[in-house]
MARBA-3410 file (N, C-alpha, C, O; in Angstrom, 1 decimal):
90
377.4,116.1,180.6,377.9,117.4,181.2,377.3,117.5,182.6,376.1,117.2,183.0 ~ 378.4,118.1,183.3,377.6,118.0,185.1,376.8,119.3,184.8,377.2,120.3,184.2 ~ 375.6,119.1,185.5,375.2,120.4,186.0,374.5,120.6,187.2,374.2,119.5,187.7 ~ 374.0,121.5,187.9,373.7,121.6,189.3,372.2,122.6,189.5,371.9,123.7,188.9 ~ 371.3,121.7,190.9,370.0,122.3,190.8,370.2,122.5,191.8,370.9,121.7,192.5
369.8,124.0,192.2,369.8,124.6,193.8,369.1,123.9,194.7,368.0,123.5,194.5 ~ 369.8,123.7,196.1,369.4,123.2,197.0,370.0,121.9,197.3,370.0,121.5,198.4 ~ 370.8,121.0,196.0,371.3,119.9,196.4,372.7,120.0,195.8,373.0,120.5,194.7 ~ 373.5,119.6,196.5,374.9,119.6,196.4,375.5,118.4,195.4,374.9,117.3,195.3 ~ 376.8,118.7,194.6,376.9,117.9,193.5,378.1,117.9,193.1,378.7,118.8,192.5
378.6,116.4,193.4,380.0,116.6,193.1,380.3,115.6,191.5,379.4,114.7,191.3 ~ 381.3,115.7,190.8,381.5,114.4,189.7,382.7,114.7,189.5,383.4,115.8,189.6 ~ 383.0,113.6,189.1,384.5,113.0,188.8,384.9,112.2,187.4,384.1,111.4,186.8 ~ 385.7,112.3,187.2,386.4,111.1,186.4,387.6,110.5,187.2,388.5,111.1,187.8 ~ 387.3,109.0,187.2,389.0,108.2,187.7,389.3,107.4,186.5,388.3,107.1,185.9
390.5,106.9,186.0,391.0,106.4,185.2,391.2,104.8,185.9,392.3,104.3,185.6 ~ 390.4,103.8,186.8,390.5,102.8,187.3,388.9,102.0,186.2,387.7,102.4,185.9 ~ 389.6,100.7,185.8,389.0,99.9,185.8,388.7,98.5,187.0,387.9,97.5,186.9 ~ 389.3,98.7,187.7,389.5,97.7,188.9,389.5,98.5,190.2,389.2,99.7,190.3 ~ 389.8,97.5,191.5,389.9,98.1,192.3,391.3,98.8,193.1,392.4,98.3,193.1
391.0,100.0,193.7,392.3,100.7,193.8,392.6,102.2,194.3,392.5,102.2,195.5 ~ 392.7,103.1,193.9,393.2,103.9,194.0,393.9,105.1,193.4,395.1,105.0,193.5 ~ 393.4,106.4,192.7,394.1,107.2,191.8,393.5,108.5,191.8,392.3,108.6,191.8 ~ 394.3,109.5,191.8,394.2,111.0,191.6,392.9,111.2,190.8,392.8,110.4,189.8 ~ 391.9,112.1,190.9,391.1,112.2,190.0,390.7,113.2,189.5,390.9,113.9,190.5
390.1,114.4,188.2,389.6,115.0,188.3,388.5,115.5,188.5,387.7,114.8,188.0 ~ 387.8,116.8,189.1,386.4,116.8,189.6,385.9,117.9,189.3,386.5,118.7,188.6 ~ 384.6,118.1,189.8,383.9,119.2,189.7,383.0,119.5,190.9,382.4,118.4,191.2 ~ 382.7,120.3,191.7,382.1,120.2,193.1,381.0,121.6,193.0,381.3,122.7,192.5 ~ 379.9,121.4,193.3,379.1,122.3,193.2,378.0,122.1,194.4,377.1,121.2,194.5
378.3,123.4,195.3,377.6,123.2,196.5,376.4,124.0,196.5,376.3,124.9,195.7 ~ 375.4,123.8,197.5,373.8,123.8,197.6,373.5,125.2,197.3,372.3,125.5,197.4 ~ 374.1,125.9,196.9,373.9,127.4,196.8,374.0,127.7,194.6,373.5,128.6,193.8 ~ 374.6,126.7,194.4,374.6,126.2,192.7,376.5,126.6,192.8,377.1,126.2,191.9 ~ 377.2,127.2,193.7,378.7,127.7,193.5,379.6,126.7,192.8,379.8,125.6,193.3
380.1,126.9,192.0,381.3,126.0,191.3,382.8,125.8,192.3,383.6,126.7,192.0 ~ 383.0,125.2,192.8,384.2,124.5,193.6,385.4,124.4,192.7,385.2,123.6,191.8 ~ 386.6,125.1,192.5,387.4,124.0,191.5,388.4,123.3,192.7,388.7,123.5,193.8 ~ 388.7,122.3,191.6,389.7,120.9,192.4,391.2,121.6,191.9,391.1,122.4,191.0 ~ 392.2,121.4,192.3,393.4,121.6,191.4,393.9,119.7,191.5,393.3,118.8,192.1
395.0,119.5,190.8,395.6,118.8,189.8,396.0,117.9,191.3,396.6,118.6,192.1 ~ 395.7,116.4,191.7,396.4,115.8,192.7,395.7,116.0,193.8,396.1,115.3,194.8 ~ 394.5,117.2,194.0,394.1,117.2,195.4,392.3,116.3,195.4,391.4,116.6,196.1 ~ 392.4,115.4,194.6,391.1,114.8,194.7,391.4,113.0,194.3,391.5,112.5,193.2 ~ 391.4,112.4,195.7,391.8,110.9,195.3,390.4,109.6,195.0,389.6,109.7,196.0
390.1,108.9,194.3,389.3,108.2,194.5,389.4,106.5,194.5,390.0,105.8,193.7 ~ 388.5,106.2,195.7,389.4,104.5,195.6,388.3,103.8,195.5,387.4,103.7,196.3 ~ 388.4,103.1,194.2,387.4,101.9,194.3,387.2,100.7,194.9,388.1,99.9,194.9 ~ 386.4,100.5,195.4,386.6,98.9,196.4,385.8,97.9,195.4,386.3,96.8,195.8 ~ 384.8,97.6,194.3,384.2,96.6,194.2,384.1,97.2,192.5,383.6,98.3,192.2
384.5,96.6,192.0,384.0,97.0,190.5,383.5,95.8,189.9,384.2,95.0,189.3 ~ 381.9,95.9,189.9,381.2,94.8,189.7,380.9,94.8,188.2,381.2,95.9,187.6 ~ 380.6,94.1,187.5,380.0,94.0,186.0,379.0,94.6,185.9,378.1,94.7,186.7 ~ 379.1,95.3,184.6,378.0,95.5,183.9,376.7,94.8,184.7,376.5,93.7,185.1 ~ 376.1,95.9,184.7,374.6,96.0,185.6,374.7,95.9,187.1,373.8,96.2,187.9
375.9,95.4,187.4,376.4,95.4,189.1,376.4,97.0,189.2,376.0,97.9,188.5 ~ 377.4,96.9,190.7,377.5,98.1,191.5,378.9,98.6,191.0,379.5,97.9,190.2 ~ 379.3,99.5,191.4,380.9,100.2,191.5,380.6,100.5,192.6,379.5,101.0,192.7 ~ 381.3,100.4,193.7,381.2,101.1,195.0,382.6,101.6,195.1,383.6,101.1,194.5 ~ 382.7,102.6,195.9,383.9,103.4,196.8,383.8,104.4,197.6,382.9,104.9,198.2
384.8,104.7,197.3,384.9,106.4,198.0,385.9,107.4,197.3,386.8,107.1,196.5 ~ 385.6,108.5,197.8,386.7,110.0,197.2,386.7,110.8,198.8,385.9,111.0,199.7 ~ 388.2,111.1,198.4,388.0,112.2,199.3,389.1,113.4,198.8,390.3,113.1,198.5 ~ 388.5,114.8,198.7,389.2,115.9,197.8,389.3,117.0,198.6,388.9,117.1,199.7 ~ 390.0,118.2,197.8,389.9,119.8,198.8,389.8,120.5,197.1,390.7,120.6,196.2
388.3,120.8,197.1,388.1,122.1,196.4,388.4,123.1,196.5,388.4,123.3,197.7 ~ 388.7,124.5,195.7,389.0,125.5,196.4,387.5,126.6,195.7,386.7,126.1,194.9 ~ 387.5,128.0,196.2,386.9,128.6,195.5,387.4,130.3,196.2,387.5,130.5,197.4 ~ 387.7,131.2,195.3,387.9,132.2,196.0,389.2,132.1,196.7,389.5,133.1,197.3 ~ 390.2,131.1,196.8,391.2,130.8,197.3,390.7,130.0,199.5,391.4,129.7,200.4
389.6,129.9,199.3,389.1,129.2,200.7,388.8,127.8,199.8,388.2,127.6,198.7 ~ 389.7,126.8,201.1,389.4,125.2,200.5,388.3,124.6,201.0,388.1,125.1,202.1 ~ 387.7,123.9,200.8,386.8,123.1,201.3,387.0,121.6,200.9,387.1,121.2,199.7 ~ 387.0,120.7,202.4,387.4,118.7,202.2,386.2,118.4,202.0,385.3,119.0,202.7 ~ 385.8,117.4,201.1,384.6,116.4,200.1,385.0,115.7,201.1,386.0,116.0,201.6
384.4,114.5,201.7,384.6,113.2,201.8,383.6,112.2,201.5,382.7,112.7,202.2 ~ 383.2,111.3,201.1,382.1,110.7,200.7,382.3,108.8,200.4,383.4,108.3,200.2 ~ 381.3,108.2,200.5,381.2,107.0,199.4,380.2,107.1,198.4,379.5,108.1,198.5 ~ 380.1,106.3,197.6,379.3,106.2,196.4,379.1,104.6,196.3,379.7,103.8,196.9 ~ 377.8,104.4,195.4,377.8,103.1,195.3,376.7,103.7,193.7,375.7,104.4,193.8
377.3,103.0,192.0,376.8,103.5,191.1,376.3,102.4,190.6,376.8,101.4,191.1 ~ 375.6,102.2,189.7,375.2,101.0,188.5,376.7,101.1,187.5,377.3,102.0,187.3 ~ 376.8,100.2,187.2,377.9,100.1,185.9,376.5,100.2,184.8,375.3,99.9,185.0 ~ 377.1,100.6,184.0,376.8,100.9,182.8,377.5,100.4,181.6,378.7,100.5,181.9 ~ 377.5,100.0,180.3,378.8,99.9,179.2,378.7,101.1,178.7,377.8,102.0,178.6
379.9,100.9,178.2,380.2,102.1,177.4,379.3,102.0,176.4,378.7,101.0,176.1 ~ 379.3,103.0,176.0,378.3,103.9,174.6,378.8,103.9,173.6,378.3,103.7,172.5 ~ 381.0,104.3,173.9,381.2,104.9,172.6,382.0,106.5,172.4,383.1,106.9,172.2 ~ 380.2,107.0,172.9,380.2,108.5,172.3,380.3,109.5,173.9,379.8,110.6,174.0 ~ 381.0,108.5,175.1,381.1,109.3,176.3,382.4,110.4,175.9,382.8,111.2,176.8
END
C-alpha cells in the first residue's frame, strides 16, 4: 500500500509491461504537503527502457496530469528500481 510522509513527494504506479515499451498506467501522486493527486484513466503513460533481470535495474520514465480539486498538475520523471520476483501474494 502507498503511503506518504510529509515533506517528501510520492508518486506510484502500476504498468502492465514486462519488457521494454510503453503503456497507459495507473497511479497515485501525493505531493509534499501529504495531498492525494488523482490520475484519471489514460492520463498517466509509462515507458520502460531496460528491464533487467531479477536483481538488475528497471529503468524508465512516466510522465502524467493528476488532478485534485479539478486543478491539474504534469509529473514528469525517470526512475531506475531493483527488480525484485514476485512473491505471489502482491
Amino acid at each position: 500500500m502507498l503511503s506518504q510522509q510529509q515533506g517528501f513527494p510520492l508518486l506510484g504506479f502500476s504498468v502492465p509491461l514486462a519488457e521494454p515499451g510503453s503503456a497507459p498506467a495507473s497511479g497515485n501522486y501525493y505531493d509534499a504537503k501529504g495531498l492525494d493527486w488523482s490520475c484519471q484513466q489514460g492520463s498517466l503513460t509509462v515507458t520502460i527502457d531496460d528491464f533487467g533481470k531479477v536483481s538488475d535495474t528497471i529503468d524508465g520514465s512516466y510522465e502524467g496530469t493528476f488532478f485534485r480539486d479539478g486543478s491539474p498538475l504534469t509529473v514528469t520523471g525517470t526512475f531506475s528500481v531493483c527488480h525484485v520476483g514476485d512473491t505471489g501474494d502482491v
